[in-house]
N, C-alpha and C positions, 0 to 999 in steps of 0.2 A: 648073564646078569650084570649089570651096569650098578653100583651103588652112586647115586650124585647126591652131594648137601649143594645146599645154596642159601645166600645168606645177603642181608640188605644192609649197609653200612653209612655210616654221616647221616649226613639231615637226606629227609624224605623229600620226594617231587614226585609229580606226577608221570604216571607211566611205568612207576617202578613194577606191578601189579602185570601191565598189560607185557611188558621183557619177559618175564617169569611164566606169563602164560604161552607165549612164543616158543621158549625153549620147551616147556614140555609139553605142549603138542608137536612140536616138531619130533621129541623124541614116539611120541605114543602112535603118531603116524608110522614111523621109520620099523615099529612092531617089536622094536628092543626090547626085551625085559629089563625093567627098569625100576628101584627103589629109590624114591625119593624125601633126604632128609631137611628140616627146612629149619634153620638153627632162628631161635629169637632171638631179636633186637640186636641182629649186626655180629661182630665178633664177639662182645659180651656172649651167647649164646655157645661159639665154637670153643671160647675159653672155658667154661663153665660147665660144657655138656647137656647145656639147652636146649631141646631139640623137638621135635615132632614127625610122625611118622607122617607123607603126605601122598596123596593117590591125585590122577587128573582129574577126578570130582573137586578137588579143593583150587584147582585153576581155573574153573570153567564159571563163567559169570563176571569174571573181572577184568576184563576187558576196560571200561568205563571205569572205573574205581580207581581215585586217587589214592596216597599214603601205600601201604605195601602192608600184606594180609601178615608178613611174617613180623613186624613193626624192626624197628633201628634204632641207634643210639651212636655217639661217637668215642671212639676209643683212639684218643690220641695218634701216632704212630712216635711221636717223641719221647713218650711212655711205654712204649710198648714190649720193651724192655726190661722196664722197673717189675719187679714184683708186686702182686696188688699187697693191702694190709693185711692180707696172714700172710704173705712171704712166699705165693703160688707164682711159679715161673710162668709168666702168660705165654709165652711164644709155646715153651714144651707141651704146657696144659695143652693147645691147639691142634699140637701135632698127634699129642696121644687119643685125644678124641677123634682126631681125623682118623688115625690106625685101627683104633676100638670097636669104628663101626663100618670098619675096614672100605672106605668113602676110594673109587676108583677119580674120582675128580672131585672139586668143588669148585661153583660158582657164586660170584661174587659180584654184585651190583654194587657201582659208588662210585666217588669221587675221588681228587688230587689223593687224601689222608688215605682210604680206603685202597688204593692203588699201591701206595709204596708199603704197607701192611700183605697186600694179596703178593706182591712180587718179593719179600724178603720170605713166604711162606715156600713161595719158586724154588726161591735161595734154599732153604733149607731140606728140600726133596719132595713137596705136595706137586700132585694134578693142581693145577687151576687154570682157571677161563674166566676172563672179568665182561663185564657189560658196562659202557660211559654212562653214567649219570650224574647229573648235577643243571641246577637251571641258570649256574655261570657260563655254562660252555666255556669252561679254562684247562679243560682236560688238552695235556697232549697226544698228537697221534692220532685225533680223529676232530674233520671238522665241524661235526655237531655234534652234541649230545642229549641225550633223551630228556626232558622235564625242561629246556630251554624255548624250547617253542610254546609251549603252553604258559612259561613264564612272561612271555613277551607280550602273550595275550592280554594276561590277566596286568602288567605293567601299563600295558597301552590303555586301555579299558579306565585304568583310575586316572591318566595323563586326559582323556576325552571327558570324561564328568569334569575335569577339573576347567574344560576350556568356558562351560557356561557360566559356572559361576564368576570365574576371576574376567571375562567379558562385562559380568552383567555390574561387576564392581569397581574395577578399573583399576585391578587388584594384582600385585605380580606375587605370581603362587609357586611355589618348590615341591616337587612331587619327588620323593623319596627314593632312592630303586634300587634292589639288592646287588649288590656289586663290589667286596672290602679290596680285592687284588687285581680286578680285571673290569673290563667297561662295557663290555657285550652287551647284557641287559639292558642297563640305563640309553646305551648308544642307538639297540634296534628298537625299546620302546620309544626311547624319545623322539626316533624320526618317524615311524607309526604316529606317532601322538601328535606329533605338530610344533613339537614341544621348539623353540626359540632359543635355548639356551642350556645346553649339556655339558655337563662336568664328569669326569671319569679318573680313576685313578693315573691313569697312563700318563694323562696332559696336564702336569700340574696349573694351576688357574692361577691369574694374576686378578685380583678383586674390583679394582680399577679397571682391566678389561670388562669384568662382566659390566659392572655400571655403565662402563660407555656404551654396551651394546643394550641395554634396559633403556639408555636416554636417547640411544641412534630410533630405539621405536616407536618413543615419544616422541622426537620431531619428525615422523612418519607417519604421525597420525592415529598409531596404536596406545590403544589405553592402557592395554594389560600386558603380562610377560609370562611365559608359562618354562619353568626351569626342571631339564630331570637332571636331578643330580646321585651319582654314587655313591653311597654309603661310605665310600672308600675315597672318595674325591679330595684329593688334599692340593692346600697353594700350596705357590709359590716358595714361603718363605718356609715352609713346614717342608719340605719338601729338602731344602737343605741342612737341615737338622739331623743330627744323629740317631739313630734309632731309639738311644736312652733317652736323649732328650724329647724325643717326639715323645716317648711313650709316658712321659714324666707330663708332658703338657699336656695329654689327653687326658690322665686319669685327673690332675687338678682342673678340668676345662668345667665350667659351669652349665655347659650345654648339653644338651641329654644324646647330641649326635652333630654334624659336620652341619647338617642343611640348617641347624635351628642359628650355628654359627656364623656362615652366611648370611641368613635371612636378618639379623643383628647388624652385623656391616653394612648391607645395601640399605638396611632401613635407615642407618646413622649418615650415609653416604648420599640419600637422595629422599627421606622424608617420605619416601612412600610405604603404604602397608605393604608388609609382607606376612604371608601364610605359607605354613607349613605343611605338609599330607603325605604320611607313610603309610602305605599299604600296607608294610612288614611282608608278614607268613603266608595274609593272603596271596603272594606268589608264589608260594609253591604246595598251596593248598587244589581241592576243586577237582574235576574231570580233569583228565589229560584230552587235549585238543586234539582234533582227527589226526594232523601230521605227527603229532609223538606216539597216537594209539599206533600207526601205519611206523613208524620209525621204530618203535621199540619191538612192535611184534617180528621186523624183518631181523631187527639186531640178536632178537633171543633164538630166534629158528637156524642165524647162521652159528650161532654158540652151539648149540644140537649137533648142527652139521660138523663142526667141529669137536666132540664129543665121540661121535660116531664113529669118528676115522682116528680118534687118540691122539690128535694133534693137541698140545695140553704146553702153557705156558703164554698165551694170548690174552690179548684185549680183542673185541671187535670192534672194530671201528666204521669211520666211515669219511673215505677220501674221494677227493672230483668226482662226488657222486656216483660211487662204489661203494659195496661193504667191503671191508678188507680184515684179514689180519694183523695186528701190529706187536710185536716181541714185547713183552711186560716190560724189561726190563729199557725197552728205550722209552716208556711210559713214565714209570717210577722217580719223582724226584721235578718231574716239569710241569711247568705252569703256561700254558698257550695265553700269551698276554697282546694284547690290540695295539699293533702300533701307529705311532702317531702320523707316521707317514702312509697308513693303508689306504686303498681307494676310494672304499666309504667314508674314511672322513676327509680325505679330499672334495668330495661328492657331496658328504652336508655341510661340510664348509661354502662348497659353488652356491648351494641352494639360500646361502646366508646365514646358518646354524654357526653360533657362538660357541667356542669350548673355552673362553675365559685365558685365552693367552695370545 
């Protein structure tokens, strides 16, 4: 008899559902005797003693089905330490639940936060097995992760609506794209999408470059300009800022987000309209797209497989197009960020794509 909890942490993405049902049929094939416990809403759930008894009737059907059956929530990892307001140690609480219900592993779906929370449990003597998820792809130790592909979908999709209109107005338009620490998103939708002019945290942007490349299209003959910019995109001048100080000039900023900031300077700078369009949540709402159903279900089968043999202290990942193993602890603590120098943006740069510097 096998006891496994598993449990969904950070924000949701798609495919989380379709990992989850990988792993236990991978186990219910394998013919193990198997208890599976399925803790609500992330590690809230394993702090607390939240939990649900679960059979592979409750994985079957979800396949398809964005958000994640067991729901999530984020629990700091910078807190994680603190005691909550009655003064309950959350790391022990964790441990004592994991012992209670005498769990021979537990799995763990998430992200960067989620990750260095699953590997300090390592630390402390737990089984666990984590699965990549997040639709930043900034996980390290694996080079894709589950809910990114499906993100890119649903990013490209609003970058493509967006080309009729700012065509049919002559309108240069800023499409939003989820991104605070890393450019992955905004980078693959925006070259899916067509997009002219991409901003990403990595390349800090000179505002003056973008203008010149909005006016190099004007005297090109183009009317409009279609900009994906990152959530996270910061110039130039912000960019040498202290961390207090930055963080002092965003909470006074009058702007509801970076693109509305933007869209302010190029309009003062060239007179032309600009509009604004966030998707938000819609990317990481929705079905999971065929390659993350097929991506996550291969990621949760090799978690199984790894279960079975008591290999316990892993991420699955996935390198040059392998699934692999990768040790938590080289996981824990890193941020796979796009450099400036990679070959894709060498490559959208050849193709003429702006990144404002």
């Amino acid at each position: 008899m096998k006891r496994i909890g598993i449990l969904t942490s950070g924000g949701d993405c798609q495919a989380l559902n379709a990992a989850m049902r990988g792993l236990v049929k991978c186990l219910d094939v394998s013919g193990e005797n198997i208890e599976i416990y399925g803790f609500i809403d992330g590690y809230k759930g394993l702090i607390y003693g939240d939990f649900k008894m679960l059979t592979g009737h409750d994985f079957s059907g979800i396949l398809t089905k964005g958000g994640t059956i067991l729901g999530t929530s984020r629990t700091p990892f910078k807190t994680i330490r603190e005691p909550d307001e009655d003064g309950l140690d959350k790391v022990e609480a964790m441990k004592q639940n994991y012992y209670k219900l005498k769990l021979d592993v537990i799995v763990i779906l998430g992200g960067n936060g989620t990750h260095k929370t699953a590997n300090l449990l390592r630390e402390e003597g737990l089984n666990v097995v984590t699965l990549p998820k997040t639709i930043d792809n900034d996980l390290w130790g694996t080079d894709m992760t589950f809910g990114f592909q499906s993100a890119v979908d649903i990013a490209t999709e609003a970058i493509d609506c967006i080309h009729t209109t700012a065509a049919s107005h002559g309108r240069i338009f800023i499409v939003e794209i989820m991104g605070h620490k890393v450019g992955w998103l905004p980078l693959n939708a925006g070259m899916a999408g067509g997009a002219d002019i991409i901003l990403i945290p990595e390349i800090p942007y000179d505002i003056d470059k973008v203008v010149e490349a909005i006016q190099g299209r004007d005297k090109r003959g183009s009317k409009f300009t279609i900009m994906a910019v990152a959530e996270g995109a910061i110039s130039k001048e912000d960019a040498a800022l202290s961390k207090k100080d930055l963080r002092k000039k965003q909470e006074n900023s009058p702007y509801p987000s970076v693109s509305y900031e933007i869209a302010a300077r190029i309009q003062e700078k060239t007179g032309k309209e600009v509009r604004v369009t966030v998707p938000g949540h819609t990317q990481r709402g929705g079905s999971p797209c065929p390659y993350d159903r097929v991506f996550a279900t291969r990621l949760g089968a090799e978690a199984g497989k790894l279960i079975l043999n008591g290999e316990y202290g892993f991420m699955v990942g996935y390198k040059n197009r392998e699934i692999v193993k990768v040790p938590l602890d080289d996981v824990a603590g890193k941020l796979k960020t796009l450099s400036p120098d990679a070959t894709i943006i060498k490559e959208a740069k050849m193709i003429g794509i702006s990144f404002g510097d």
